[in-house]
C-alpha positions as CSV (number, residue, x, y, z in Angstrom):
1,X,-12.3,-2.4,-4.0
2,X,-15.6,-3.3,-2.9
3,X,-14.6,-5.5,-0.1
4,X,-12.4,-2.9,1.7
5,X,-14.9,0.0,0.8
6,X,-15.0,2.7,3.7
7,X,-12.8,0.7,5.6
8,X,-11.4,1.8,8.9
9,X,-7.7,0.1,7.7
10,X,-6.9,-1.2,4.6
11,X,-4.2,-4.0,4.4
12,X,-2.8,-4.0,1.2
13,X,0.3,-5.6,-0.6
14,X,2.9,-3.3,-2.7
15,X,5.3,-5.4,-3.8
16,X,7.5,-3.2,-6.1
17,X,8.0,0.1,-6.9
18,X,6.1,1.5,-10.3
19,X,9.2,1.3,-12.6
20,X,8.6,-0.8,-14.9
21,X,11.8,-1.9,-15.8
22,X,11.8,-3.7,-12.0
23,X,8.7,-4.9,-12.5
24,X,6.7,-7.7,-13.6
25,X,4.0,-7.4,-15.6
26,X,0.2,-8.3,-14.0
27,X,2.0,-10.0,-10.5
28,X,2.3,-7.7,-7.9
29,X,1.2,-3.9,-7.2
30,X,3.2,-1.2,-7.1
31,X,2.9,1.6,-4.2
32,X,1.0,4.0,-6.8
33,X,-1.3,1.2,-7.3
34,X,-2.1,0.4,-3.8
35,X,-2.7,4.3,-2.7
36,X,-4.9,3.9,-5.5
37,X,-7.0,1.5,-4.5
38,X,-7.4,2.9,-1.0
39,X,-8.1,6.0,-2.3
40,X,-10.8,4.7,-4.3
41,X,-12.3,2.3,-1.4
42,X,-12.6,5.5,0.8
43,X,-10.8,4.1,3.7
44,X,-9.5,5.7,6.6
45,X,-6.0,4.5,6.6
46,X,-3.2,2.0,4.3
47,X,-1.1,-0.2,5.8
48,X,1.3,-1.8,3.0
49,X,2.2,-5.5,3.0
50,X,4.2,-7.7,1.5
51,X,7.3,-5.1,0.7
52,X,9.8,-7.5,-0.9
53,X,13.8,-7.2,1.0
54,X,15.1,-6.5,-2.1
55,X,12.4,-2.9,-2.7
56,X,12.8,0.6,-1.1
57,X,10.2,0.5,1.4
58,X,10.8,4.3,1.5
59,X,9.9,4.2,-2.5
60,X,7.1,2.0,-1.7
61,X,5.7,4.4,0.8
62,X,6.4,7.9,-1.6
63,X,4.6,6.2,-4.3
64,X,1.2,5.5,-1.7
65,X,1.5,8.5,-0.3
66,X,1.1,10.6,-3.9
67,X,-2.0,8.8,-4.3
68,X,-3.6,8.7,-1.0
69,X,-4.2,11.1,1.4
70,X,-4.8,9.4,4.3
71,X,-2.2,7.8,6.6
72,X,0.2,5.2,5.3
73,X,2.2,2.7,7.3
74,X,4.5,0.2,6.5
75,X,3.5,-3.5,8.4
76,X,5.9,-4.6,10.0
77,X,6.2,-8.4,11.6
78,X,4.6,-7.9,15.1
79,X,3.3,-4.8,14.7
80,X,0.0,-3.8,16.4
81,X,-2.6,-1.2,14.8
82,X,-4.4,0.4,17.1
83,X,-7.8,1.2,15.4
84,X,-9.1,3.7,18.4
């Protein structure tokens, strides 16, 4: 938390969802997690990595979004953030 504190963007991985019947223990965080953690860095906005194929990005993004208020994006391969 204290490297991304007051961040303009925040990259960080959601891997799976919060269920914990899909997920394994201490690996990967879920979407809940990762709004979390932005929410406690006090950053401006989340961008979520590392979205496995096989997770519901939309899920993913739910689950961020319930625990941060700021804006939450999905990265895509290519994308560009504009910062401005």
């Amino acid at each position: 938390i204290d490297l991304a504190a007051d961040a303009d963007l925040f990259l960080c991985e959601a891997s799976w969802t919060h269920a914990p019947s899909e997920r394994p223990p201490d690996l990967h965080m879920s979407g809940i997690e990762a709004g979390e953690a932005a929410t406690k860095a006090n950053v401006r906005a989340l961008a979520i990595t590392h979205v496995a194929p096989w997770t519901d990005s939309a899920e993913i993004l739910a689950e961020a979004r319930s625990t941060f208020s700021g804006p939450v994006d999905l990265v895509r391969q290519g994308q560009v953030i504009d910062l401005a």
